[in-house]
C-alpha positions as CSV (number, residue, x, y, z in Angstrom):
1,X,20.4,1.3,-11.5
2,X,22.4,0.7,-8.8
3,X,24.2,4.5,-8.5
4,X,23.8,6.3,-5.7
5,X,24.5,9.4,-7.9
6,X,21.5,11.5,-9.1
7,X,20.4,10.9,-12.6
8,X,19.4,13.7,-15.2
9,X,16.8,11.6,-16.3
10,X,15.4,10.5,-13.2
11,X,11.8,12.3,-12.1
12,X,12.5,11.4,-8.0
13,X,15.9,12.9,-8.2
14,X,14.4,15.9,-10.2
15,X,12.0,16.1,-7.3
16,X,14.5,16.0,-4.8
17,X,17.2,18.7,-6.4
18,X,13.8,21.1,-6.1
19,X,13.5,21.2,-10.0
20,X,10.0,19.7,-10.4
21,X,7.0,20.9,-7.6
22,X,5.9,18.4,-5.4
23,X,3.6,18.4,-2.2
24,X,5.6,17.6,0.1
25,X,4.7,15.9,3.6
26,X,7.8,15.2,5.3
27,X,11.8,15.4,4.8
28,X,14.9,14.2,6.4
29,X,18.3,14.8,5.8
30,X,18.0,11.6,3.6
31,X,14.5,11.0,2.9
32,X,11.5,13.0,1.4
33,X,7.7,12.1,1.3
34,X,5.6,13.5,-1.2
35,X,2.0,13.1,-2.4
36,X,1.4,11.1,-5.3
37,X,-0.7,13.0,-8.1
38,X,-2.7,10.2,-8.8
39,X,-4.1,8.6,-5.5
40,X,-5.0,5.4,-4.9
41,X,-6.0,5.8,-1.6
42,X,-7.3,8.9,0.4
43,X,-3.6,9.0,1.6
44,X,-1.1,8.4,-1.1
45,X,2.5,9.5,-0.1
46,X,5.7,8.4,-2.2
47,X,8.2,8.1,0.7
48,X,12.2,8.1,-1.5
49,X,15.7,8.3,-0.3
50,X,17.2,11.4,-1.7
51,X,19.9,9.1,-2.8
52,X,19.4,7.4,-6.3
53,X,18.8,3.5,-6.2
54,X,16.6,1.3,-9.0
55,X,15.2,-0.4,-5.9
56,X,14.3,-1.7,-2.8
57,X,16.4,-4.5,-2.9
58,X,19.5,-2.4,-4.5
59,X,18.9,0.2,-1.6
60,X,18.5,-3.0,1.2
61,X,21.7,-3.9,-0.1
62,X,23.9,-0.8,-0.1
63,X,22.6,0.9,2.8
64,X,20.1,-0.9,5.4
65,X,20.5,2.3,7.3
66,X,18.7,4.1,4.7
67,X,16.1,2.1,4.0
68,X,15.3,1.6,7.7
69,X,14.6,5.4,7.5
70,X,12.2,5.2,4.6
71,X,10.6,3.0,6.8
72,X,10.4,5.2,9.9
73,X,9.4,8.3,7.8
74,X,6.4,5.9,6.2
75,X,5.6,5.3,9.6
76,X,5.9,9.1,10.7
77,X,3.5,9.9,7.5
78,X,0.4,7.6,8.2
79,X,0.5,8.9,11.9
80,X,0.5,12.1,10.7
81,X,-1.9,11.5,7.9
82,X,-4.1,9.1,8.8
83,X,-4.9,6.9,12.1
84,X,-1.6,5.1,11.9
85,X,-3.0,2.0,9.9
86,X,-1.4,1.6,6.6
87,X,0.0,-0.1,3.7
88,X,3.7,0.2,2.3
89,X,4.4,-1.5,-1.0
90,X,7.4,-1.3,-2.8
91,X,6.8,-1.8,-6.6
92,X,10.4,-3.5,-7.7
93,X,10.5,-4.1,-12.0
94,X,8.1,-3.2,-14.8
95,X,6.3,-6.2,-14.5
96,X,4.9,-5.7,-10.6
97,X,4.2,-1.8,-11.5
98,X,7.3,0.4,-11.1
99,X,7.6,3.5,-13.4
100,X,9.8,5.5,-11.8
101,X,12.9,3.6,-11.7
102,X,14.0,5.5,-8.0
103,X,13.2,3.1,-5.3
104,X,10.0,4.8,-3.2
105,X,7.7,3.5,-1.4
106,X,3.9,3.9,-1.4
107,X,2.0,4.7,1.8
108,X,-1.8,4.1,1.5
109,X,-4.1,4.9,4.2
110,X,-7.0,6.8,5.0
111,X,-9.6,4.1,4.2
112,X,-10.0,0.3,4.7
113,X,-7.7,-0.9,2.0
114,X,-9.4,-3.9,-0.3
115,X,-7.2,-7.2,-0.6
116,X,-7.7,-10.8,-1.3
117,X,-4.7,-13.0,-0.7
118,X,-4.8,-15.7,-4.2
């Protein structure tokens, strides 16, 4: 989706609007970071623009300014959170793990984080 308008059906914007709890970490006037309910990582915060985008590369496209922030809040998060070592994926279609169609990112830190390059 490519709207930056709320959706009814959306789960992040429901989140946002303050209709369904979340554990929330940090805010901006534009961004909100939230814990994920199920962890991958001793840290696991969602970091999403309050605006409504399908994702990163929709958001990187209508507002760089925006996403920038996501980044910086991300950033502000695993300082906060952890010892300021992290990872930051962006899932982007079905196929590479995206569910909720509301561009977020995933902060994961807290531990040494297991990856093998193919």
């Amino acid at each position: 989706m490519t709207s930056a308008e709320p959706t009814t059906d959306c789960l992040f914007c429901k989140i946002v609007a303050g209709d369904v709890p979340a554990d929330v970490v940090a805010t901006s006037d534009r961004v909100i970071a939230f814990r994920d309910i199920a962890p991958q990582a001793p840290v696991h915060v969602l970091v999403v623009p309050k605006e409504h985008h399908g994702d990163v590369s929709v958001l990187a496209a209508a507002d760089p300014a925006l996403l920038a922030e996501v980044v910086e809040i991300a950033d502000r998060v695993a300082h906060d959170l952890a010892d300021g070592q992290y990872r930051f994926i962006f899932n982007s279609g079905p196929r590479a793990g995206q569910s909720v169609f509301h561009v977020h990112g995933h902060v994961l830190a807290g531990a040494r984080l297991g990856w093998t390059p193919a």
